[in-house]
C-alpha positions as CSV (number, residue, x, y, z in Angstrom):
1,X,-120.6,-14.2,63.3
2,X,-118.2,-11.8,64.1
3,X,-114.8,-10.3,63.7
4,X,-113.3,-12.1,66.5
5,X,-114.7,-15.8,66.3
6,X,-114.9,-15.5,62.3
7,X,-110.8,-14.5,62.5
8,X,-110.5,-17.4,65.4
9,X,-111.6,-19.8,63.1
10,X,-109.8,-18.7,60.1
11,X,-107.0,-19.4,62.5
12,X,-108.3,-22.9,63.3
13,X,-108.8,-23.6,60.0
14,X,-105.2,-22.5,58.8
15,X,-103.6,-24.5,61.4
16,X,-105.7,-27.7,60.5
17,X,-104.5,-26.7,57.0
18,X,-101.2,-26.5,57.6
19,X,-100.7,-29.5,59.8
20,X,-102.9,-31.7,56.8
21,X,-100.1,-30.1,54.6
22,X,-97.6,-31.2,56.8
23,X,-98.8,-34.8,57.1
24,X,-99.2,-35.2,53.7
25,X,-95.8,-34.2,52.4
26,X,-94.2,-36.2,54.8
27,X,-96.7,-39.1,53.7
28,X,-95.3,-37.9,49.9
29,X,-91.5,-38.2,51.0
30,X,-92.5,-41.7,52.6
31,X,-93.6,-42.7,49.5
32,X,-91.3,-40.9,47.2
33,X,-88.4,-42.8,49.1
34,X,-90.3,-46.7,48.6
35,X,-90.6,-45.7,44.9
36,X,-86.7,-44.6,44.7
37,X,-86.2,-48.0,46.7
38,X,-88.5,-50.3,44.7
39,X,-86.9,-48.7,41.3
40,X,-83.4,-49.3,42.3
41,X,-84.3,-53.1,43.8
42,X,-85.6,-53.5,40.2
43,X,-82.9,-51.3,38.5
44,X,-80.5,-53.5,40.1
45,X,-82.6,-57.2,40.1
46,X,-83.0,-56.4,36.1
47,X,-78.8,-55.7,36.0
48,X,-77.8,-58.4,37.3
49,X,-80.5,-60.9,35.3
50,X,-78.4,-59.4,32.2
51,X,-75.4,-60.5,33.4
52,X,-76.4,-64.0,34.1
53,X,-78.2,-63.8,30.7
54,X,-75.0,-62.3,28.7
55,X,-72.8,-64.5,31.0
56,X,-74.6,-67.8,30.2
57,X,-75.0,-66.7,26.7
58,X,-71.1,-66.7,26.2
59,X,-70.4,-69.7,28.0
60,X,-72.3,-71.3,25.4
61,X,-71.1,-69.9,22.5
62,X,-67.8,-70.8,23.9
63,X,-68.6,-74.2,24.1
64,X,-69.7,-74.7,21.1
65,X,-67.0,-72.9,19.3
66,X,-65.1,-75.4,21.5
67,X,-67.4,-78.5,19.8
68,X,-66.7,-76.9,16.6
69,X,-63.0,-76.7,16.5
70,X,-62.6,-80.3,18.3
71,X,-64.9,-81.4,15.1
72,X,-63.0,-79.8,12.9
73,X,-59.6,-81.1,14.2
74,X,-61.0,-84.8,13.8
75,X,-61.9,-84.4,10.4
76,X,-58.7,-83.1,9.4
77,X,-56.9,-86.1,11.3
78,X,-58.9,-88.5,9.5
79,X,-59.0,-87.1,6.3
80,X,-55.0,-86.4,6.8
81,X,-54.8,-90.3,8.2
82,X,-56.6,-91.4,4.9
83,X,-54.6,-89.3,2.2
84,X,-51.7,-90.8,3.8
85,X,-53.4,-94.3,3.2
86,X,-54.4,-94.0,-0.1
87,X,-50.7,-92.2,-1.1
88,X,-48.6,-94.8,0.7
89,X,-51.0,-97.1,-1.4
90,X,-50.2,-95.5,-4.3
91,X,-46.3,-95.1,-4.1
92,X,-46.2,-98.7,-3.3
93,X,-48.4,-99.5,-6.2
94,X,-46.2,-97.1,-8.9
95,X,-43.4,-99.1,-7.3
96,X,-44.3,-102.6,-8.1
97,X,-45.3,-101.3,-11.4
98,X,-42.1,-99.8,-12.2
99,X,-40.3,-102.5,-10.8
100,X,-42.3,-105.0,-13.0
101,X,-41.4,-102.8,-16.5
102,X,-37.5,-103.1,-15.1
103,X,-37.8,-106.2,-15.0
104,X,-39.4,-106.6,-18.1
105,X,-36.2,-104.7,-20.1
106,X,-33.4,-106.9,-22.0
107,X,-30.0,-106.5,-20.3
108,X,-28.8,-104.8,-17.6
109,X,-30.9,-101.7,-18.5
110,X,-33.8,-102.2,-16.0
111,X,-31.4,-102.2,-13.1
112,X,-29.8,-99.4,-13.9
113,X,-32.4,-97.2,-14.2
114,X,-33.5,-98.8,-11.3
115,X,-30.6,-97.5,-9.4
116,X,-29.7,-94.0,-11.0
117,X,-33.1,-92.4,-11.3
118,X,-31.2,-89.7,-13.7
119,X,-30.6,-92.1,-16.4
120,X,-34.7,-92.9,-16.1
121,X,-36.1,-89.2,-16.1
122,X,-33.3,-88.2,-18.9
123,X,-34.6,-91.1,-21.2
124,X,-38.7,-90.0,-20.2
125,X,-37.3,-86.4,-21.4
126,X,-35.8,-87.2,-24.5
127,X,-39.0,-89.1,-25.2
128,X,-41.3,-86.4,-24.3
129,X,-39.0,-83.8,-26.5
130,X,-38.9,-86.2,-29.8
131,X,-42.7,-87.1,-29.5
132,X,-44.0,-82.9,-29.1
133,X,-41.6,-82.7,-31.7
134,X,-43.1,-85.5,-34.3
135,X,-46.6,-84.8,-33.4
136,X,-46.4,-81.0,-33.0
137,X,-48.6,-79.1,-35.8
138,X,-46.5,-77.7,-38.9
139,X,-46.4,-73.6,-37.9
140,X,-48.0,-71.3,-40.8
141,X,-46.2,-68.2,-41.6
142,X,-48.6,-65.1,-41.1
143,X,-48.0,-64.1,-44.6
């Protein structure tokens, strides 16, 4: 071969080169730009299936911090609604007791103390007082 048709093919062959270069960066950019698409459809699918997931996720807790507290508040009415019961019970029971010992006391003693609740806790005092004094222990000297 020689000079000429070996340099016109060299030529050929650079051209072919170049446009196969050509055609296969743009075929590289084509693809290069699905990818970039495809990762931001998925960047963007998997962003928004955290929300809903952090979204739902909350919405339940919510509720059943709601159930919790509405729970809560019933338990504390009725155990409020029963203490109320049993004290009202109570009182009521005291007060037929008391009312039966006033009754039980000579004179006009009973009534009294009946009506001025004074003269009854002054007379429980006075009691209390003379009985810690009678049955208090005898105190030792440290000597």
């Amino acid at each position: 071969m020689n000079d000429q048709k070996l340099d016109k093919k060299i030529r050929k062959d650079a051209a072919k080169v170049k446009k196969d270069l050509h055609t296969l960066v743009r075929d590289s950019t084509t693809r290069m730009g699905r990818y970039e698409d495809n990762a931001s459809q998925a960047t963007g699918k998997a962003k928004e299936d955290l929300t809903t997931w952090v979204v739902n996720g909350i919405a339940q807790l919510s509720k059943g911090v709601k159930k919790l507290t509405g729970d809560a508040k019933d338990a504390v009415a009725g155990t409020a609604a029963a203490v109320k019961k049993d004290v009202g019970h109570g009182l009521r029971h005291y007060n037929v007791k008391s009312q039966e010992v006033a009754d039980k006391v000579p004179g006009s003693f009973g009534k009294k103390t009946a009506r001025y609740p004074w003269v009854a806790i002054s007379i429980v005092l006075a009691v209390g007082f003379l009985l810690g004094s009678l049955l208090k222990p005898a105190r030792q000297s440290l000597g």
